[in-house]
N, CA, C and O of each residue as an XYZ file, in Angstrom:
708
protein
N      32.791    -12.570    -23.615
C      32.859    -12.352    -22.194
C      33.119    -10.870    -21.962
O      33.893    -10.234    -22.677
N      32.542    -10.410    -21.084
C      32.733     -8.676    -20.975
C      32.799     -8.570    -19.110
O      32.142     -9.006    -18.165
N      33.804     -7.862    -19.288
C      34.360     -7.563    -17.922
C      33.326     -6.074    -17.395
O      32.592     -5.407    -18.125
N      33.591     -5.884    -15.912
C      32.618     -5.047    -15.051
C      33.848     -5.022    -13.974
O      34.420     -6.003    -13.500
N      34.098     -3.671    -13.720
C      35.039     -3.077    -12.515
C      34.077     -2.704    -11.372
O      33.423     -1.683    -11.583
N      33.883     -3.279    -10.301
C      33.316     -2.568     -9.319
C      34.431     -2.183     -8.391
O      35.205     -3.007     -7.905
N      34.484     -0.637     -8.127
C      35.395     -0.003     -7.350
C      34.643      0.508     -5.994
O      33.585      1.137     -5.985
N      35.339      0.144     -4.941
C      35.335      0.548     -3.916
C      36.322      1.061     -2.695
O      36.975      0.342     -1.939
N      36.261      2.278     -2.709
C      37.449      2.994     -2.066
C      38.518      3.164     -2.775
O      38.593      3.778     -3.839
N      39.882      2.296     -1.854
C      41.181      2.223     -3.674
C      41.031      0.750     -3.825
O      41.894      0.117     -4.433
N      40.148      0.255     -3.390
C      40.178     -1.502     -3.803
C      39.520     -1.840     -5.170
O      38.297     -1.764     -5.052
N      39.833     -2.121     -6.192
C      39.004     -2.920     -6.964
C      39.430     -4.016     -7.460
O      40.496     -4.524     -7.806
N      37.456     -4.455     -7.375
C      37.355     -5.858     -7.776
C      36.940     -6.244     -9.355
O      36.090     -5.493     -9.833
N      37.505     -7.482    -10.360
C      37.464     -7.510    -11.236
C      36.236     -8.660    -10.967
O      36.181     -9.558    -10.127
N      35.384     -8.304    -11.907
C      34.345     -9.652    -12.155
C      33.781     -9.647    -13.476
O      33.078     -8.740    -13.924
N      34.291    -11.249    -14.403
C      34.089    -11.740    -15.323
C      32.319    -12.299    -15.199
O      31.704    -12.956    -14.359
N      32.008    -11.747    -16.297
C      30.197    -12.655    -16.428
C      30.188    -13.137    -17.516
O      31.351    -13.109    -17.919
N      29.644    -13.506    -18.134
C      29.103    -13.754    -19.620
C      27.988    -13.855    -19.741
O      27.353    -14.709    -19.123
N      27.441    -13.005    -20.573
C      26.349    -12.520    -21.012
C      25.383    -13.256    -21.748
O      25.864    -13.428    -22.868
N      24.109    -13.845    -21.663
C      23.475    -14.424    -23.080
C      23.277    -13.410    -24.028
O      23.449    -12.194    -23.941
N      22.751    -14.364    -25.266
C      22.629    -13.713    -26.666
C      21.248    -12.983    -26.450
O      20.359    -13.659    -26.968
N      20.863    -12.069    -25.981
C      19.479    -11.112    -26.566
C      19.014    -11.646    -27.440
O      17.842    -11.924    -27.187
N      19.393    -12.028    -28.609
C      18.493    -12.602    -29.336
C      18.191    -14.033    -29.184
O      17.706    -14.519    -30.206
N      18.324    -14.764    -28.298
C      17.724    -15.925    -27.349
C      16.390    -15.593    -27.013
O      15.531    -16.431    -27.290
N      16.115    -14.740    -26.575
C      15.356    -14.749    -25.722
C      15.170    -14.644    -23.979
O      14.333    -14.297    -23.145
N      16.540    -15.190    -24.065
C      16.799    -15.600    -22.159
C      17.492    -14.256    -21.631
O      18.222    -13.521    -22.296
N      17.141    -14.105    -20.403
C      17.854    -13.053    -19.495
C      18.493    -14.002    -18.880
O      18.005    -15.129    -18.791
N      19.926    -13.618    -18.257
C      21.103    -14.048    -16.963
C      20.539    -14.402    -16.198
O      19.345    -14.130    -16.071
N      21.267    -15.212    -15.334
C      21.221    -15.561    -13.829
C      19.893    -16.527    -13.865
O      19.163    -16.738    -14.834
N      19.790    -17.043    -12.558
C      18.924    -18.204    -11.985
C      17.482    -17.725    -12.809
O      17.248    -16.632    -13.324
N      16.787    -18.697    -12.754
C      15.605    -18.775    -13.186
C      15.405    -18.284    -14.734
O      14.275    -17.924    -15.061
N      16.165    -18.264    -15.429
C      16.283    -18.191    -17.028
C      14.509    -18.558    -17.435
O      13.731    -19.357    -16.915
N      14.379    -17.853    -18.265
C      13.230    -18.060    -19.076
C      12.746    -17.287    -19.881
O      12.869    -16.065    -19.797
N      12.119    -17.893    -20.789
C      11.825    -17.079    -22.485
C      11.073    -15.760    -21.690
O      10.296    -15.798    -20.737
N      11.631    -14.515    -22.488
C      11.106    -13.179    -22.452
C       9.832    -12.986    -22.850
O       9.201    -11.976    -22.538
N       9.257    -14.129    -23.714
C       7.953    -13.899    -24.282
C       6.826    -14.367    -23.087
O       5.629    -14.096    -23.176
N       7.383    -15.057    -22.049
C       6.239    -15.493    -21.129
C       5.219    -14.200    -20.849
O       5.413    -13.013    -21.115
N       4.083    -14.828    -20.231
C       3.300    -13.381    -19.749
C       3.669    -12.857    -18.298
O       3.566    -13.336    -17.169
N       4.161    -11.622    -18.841
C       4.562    -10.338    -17.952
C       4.245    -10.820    -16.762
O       5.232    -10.848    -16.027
N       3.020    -11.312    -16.142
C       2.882    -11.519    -14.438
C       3.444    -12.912    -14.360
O       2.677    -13.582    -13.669
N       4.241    -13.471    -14.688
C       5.040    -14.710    -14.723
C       6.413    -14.425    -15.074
O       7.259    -15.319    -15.116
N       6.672    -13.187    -15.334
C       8.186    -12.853    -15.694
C       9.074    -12.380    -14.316
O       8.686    -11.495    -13.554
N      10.171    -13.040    -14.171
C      10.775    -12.663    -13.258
C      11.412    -11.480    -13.258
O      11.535    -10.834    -12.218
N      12.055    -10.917    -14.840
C      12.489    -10.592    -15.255
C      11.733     -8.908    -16.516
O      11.752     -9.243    -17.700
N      11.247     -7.578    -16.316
C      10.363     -7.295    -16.846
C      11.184     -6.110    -17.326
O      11.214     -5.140    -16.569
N      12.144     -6.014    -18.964
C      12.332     -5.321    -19.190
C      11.602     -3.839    -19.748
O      10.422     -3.970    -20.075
N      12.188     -2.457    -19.887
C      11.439     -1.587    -19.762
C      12.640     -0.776    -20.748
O      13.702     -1.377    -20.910
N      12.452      0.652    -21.431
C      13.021      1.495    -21.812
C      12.828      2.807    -21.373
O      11.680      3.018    -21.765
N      13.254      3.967    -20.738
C      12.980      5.312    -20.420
C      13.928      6.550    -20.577
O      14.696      6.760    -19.638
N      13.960      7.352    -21.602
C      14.916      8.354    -21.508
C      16.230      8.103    -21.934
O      17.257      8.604    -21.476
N      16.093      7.093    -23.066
C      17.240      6.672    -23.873
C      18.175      4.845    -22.658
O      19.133      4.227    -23.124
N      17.635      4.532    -21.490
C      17.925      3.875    -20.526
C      17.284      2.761    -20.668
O      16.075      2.772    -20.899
N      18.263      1.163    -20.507
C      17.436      0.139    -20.337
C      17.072     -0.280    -18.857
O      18.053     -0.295    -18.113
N      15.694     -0.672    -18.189
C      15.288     -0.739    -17.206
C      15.087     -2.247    -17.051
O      14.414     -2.779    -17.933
N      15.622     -3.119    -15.948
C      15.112     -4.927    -16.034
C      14.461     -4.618    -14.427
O      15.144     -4.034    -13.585
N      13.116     -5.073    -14.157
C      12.650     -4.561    -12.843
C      12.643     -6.590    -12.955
O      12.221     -7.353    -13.825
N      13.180     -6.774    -11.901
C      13.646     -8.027    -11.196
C      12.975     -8.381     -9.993
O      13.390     -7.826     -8.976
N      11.541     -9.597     -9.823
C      10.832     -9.984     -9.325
C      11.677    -10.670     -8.513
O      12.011    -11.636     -9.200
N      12.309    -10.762     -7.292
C      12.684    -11.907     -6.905
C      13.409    -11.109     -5.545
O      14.384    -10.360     -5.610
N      12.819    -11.407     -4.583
C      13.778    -10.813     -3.319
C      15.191    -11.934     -2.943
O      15.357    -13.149     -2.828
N      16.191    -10.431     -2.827
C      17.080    -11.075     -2.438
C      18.127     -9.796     -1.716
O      17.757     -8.641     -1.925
N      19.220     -9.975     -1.005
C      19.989     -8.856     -0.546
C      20.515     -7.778     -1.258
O      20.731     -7.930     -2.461
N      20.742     -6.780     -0.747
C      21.486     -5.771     -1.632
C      22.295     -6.191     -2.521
O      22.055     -5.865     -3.684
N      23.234     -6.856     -2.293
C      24.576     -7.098     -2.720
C      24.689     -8.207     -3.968
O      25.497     -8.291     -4.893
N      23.331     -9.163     -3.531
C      23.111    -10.336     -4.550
C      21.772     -9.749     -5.872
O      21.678    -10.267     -6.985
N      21.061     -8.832     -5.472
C      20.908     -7.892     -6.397
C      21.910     -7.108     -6.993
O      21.840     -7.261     -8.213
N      22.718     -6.416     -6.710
C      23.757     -5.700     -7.533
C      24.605     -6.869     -8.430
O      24.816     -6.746     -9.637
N      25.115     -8.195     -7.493
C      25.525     -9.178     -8.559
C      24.310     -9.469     -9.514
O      24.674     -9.316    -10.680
N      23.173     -9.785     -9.428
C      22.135    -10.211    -10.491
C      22.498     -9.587    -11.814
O      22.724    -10.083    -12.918
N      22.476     -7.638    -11.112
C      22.543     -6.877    -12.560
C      23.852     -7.199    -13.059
O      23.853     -7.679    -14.193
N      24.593     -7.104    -12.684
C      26.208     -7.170    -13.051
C      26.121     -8.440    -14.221
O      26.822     -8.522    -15.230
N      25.197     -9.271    -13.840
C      25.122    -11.039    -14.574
C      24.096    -10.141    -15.846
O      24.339    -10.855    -16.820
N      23.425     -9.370    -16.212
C      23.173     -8.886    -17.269
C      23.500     -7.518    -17.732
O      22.784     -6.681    -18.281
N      24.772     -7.482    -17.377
C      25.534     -6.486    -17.678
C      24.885     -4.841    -17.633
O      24.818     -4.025    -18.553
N      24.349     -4.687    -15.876
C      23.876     -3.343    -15.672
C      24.347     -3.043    -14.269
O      25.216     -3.768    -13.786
N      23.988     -2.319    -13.768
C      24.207     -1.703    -12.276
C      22.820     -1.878    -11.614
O      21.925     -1.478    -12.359
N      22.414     -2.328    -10.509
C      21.460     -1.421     -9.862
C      20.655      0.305    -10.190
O      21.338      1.303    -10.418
N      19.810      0.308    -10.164
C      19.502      1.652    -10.931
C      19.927      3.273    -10.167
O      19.686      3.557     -8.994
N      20.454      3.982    -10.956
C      20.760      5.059    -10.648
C      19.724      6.489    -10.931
O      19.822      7.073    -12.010
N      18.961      6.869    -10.102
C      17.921      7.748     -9.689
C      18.743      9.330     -9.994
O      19.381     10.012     -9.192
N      18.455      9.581    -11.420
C      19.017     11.060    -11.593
C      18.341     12.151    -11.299
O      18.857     13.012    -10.586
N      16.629     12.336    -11.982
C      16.126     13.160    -11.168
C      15.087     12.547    -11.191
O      14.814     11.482    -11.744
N      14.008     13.748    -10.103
C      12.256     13.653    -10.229
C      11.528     12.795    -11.157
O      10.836     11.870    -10.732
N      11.650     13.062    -12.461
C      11.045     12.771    -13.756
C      11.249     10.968    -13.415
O      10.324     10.258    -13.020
N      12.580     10.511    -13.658
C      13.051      9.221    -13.504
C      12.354      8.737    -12.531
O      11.630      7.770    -12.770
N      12.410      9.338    -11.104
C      11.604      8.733     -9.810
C      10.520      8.816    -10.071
O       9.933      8.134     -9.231
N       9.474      9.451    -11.074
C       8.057      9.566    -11.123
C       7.681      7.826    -12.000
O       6.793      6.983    -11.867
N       8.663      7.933    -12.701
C       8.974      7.255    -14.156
C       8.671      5.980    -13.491
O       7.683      5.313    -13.799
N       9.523      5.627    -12.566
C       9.981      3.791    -11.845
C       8.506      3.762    -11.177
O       7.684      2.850    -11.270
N       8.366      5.084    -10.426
C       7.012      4.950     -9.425
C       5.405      4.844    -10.384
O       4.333      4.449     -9.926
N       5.640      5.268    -11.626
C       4.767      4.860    -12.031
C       4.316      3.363    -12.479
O       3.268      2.729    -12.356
N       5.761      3.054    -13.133
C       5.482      1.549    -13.751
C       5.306      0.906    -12.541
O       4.715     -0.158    -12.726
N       5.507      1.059    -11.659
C       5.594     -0.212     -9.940
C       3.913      0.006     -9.904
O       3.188     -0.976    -10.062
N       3.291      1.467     -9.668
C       2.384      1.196     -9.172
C       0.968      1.126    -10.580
O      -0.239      1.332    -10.451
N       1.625      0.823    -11.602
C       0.582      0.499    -12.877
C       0.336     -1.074    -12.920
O      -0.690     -1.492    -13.456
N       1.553     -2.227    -12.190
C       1.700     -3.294    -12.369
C       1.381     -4.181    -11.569
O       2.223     -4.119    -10.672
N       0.689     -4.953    -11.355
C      -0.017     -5.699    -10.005
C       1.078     -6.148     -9.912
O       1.714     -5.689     -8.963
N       1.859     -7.277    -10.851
C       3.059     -8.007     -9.818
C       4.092     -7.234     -9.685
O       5.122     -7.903     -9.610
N       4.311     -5.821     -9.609
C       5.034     -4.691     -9.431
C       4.979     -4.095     -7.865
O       6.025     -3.715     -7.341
N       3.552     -4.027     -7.059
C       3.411     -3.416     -6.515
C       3.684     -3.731     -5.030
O       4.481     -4.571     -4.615
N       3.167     -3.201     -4.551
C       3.512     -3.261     -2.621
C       4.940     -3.672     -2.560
O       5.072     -4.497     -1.656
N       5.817     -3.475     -3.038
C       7.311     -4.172     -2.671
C       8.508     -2.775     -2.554
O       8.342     -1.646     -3.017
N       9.351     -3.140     -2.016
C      10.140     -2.161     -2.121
C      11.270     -2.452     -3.221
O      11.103     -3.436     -3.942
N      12.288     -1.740     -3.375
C      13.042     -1.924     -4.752
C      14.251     -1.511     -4.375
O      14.369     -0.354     -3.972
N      15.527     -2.495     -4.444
C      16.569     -2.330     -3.873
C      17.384     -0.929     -5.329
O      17.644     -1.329     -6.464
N      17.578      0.269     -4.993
C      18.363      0.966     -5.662
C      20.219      1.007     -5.603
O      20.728      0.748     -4.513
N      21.101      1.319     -6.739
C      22.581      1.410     -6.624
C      22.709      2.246     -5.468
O      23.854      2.076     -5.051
N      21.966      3.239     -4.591
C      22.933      4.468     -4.009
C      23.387      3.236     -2.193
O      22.586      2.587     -1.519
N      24.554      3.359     -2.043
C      24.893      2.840     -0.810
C      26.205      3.640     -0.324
O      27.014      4.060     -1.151
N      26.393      3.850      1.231
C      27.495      4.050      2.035
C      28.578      3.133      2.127
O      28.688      1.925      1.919
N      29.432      4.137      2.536
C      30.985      2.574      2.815
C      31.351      2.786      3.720
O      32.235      2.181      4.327
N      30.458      4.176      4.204
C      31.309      4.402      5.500
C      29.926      4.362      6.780
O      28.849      3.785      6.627
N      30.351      5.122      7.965
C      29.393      5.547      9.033
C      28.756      7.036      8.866
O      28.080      7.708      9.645
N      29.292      7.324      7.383
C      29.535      8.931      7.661
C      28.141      9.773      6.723
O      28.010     10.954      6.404
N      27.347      8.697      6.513
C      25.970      9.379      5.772
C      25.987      9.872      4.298
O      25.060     10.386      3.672
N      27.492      9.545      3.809
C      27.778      9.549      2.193
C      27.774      8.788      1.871
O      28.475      7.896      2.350
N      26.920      8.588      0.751
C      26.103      7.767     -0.170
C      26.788      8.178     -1.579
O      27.023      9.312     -1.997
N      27.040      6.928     -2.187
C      27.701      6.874     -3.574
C      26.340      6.082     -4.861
O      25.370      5.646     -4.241
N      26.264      5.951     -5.971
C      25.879      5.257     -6.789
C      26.649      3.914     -7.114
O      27.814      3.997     -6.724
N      26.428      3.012     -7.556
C      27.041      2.153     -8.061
C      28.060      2.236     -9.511
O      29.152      1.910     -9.976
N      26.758      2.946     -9.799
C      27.346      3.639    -11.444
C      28.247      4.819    -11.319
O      27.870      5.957    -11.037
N      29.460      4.449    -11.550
C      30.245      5.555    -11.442
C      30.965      6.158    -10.988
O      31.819      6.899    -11.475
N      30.523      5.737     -9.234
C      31.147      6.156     -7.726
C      30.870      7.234     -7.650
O      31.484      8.002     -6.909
N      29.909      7.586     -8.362
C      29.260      9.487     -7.683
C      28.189      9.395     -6.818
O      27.306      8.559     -6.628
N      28.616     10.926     -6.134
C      27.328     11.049     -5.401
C      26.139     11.955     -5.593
O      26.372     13.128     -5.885
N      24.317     11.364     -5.403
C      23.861     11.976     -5.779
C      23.716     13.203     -6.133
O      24.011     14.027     -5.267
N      23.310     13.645     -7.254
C      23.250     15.201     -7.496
C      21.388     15.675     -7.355
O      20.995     16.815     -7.606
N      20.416     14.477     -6.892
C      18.977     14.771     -6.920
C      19.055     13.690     -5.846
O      19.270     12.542     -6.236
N      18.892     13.937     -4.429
C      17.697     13.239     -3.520
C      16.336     13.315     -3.471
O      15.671     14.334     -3.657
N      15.772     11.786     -3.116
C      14.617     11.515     -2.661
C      14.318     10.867     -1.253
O      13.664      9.824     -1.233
N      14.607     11.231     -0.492
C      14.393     10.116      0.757
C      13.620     10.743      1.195
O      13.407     11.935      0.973
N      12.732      9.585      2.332
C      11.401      9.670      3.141
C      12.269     10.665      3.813
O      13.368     11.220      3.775
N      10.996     10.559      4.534
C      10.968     12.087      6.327
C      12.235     11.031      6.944
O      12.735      9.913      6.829
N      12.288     11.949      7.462
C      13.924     10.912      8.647
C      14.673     10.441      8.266
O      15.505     10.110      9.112
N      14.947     10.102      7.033
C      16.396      9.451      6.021
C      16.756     10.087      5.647
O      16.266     11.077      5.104
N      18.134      9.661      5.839
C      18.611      8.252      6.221
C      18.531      8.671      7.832
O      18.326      9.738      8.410
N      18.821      7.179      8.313
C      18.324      7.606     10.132
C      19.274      6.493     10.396
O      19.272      6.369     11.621
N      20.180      5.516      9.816
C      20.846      4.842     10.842
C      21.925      4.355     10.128
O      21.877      3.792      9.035
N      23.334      4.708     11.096
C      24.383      4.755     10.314
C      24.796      3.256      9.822
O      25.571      2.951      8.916
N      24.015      2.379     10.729
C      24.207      0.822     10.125
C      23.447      0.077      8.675
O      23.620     -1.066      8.253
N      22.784      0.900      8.256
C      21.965      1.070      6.858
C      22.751      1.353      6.078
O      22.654      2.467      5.564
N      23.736      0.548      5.717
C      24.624      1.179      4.216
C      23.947      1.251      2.917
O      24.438      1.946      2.028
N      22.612      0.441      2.687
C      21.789      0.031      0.830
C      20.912      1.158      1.754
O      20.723      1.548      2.906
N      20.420      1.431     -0.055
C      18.909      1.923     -0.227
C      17.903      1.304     -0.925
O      18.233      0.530     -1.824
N      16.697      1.497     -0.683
C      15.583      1.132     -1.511
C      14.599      2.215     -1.422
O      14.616      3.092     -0.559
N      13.453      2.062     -2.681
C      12.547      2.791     -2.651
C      11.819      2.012     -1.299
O      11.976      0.847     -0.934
N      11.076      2.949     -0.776
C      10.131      2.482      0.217
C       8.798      2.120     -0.576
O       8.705      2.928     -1.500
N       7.947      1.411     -0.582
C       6.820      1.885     -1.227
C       5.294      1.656     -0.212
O       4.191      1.162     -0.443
N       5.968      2.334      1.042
C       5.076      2.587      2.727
C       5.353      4.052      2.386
O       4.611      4.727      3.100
N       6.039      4.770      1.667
C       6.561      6.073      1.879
C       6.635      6.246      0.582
O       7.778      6.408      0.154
N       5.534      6.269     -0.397
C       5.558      6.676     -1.776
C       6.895      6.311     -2.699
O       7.392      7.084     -3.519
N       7.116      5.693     -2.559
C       9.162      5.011     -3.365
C       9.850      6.149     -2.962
O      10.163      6.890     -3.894
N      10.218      6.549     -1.716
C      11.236      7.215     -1.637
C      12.256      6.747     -0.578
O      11.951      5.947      0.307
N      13.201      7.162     -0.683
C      14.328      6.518     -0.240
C      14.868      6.095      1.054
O      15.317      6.946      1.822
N      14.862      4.867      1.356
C      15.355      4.446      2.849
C      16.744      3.720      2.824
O      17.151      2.999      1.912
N      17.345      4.010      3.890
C      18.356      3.372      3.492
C      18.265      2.027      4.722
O      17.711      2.313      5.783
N      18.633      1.067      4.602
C      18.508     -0.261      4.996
C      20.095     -1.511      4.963
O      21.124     -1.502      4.288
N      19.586     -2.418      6.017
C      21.430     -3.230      5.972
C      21.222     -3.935      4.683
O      20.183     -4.363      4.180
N      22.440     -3.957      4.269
C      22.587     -4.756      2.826
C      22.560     -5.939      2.628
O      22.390     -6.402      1.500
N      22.760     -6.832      3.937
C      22.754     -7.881      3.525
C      21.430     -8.845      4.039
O      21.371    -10.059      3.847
N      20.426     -8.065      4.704
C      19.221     -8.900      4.519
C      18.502     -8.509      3.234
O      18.236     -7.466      2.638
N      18.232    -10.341      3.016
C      16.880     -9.877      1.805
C      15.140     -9.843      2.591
O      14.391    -10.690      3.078
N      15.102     -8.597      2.394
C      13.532     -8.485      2.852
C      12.651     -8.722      1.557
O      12.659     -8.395      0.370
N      11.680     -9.672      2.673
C      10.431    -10.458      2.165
C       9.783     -9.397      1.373
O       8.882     -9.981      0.770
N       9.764     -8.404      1.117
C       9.025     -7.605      0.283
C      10.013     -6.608     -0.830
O       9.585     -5.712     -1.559
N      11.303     -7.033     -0.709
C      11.956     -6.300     -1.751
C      12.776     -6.645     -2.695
O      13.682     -7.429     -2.414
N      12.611     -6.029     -4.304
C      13.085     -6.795     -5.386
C      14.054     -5.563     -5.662
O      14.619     -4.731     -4.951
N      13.975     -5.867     -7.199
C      15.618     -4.739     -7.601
C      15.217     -3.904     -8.659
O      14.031     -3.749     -8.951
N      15.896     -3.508     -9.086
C      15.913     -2.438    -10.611
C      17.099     -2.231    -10.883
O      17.844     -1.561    -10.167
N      17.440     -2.788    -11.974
C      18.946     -2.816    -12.566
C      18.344     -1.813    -14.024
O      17.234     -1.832    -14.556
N      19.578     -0.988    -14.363
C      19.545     -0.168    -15.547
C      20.678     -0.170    -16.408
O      21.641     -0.607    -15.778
N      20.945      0.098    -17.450
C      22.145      0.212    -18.063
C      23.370      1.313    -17.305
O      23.028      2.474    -17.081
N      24.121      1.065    -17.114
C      25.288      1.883    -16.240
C      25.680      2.821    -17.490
O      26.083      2.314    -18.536
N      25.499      4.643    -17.282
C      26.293      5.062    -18.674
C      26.549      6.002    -17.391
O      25.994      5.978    -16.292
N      27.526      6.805    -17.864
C      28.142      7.415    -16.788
C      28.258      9.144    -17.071
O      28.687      9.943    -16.238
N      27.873      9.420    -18.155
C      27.483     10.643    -18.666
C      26.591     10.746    -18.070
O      26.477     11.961    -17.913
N      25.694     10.200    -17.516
C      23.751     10.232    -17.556
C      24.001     11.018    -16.245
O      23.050     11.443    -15.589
């Protein structure tokens, strides 16, 4: 069993997961199924980039129940360090038919009204933005996602609807990175 601190503000919350065996085959959380299925049937589509594990997660659901998803395979929501990385995600989305037209819920979110934006990983704040023209534009938008109406760049949006067109990207949380 491996523990995950998510801190917010001076509050933190402790949350226990347990992890499957990788060498199963199975990824966490709902809809379990062998890794070997074919890729446009995977809910689940792991990836490697820049020493980083990438799980791009077919399945719309809210900010928040995406960030629990990754947490259930022991990652964060993905943390966007620079250009290269954003070229990196934007390429595999738009190389992959069941990748594409969707938006992609990212770690960076607000806690406040005040237009500071933290990562998940870490509690820092970006050191490389990407957001569309006009973002962020509304202080009731605490999540972000890639847009992908606006080339995957960054909108920020309420956290707790799941929009019909947006999935997740969970990465390994290292905090050096």
């Amino acid at each position: 069993m491996k523990i995950f601190m998510l801190i917010v503000g001076t509050l933190a919350v402790v949350r226990c997961v347990t992890l499957e065996d990788p060498e199963s085959g199975l990824i966490g959380g709902e809809g379990q199924q062998p890794a070997t299925a074919p890729e446009a049937e995977q809910l689940y589509i792991r990836m490697t980039y820049g020493g980083s594990d990438y799980v791009f997660v077919r399945q719309q659901m809210s900010w928040q129940k995406a960030e629990g998803n990754c947490l259930k395979l022991g990652m964060r929501l993905v943390k966007i360090d620079d250009f290269n990385e954003r070229n990196w995600l934007r390429s595999v989305i738009e190389s992959r038919p069941n990748l594409q037209k969707r938006h992609y819920w990212i770690g960076l979110h607000s806690l406040t009204y005040s237009y500071q934006f933290f990562w998940t990983c870490g509690f820092q704040q970006p050191k490389y933005l990407s957001w569309a023209s006009g973002e962020p534009n509304s202080e009731d938008d605490f999540c972000v996602h890639l847009d992908h109406g606006r080339n995957y760049d960054w909108n920020n949006e309420r956290c707790h609807v799941p929009l019909a067109t947006t999935f997740s990207i969970c990465e390994t949380c290292t905090l050096s990175k």
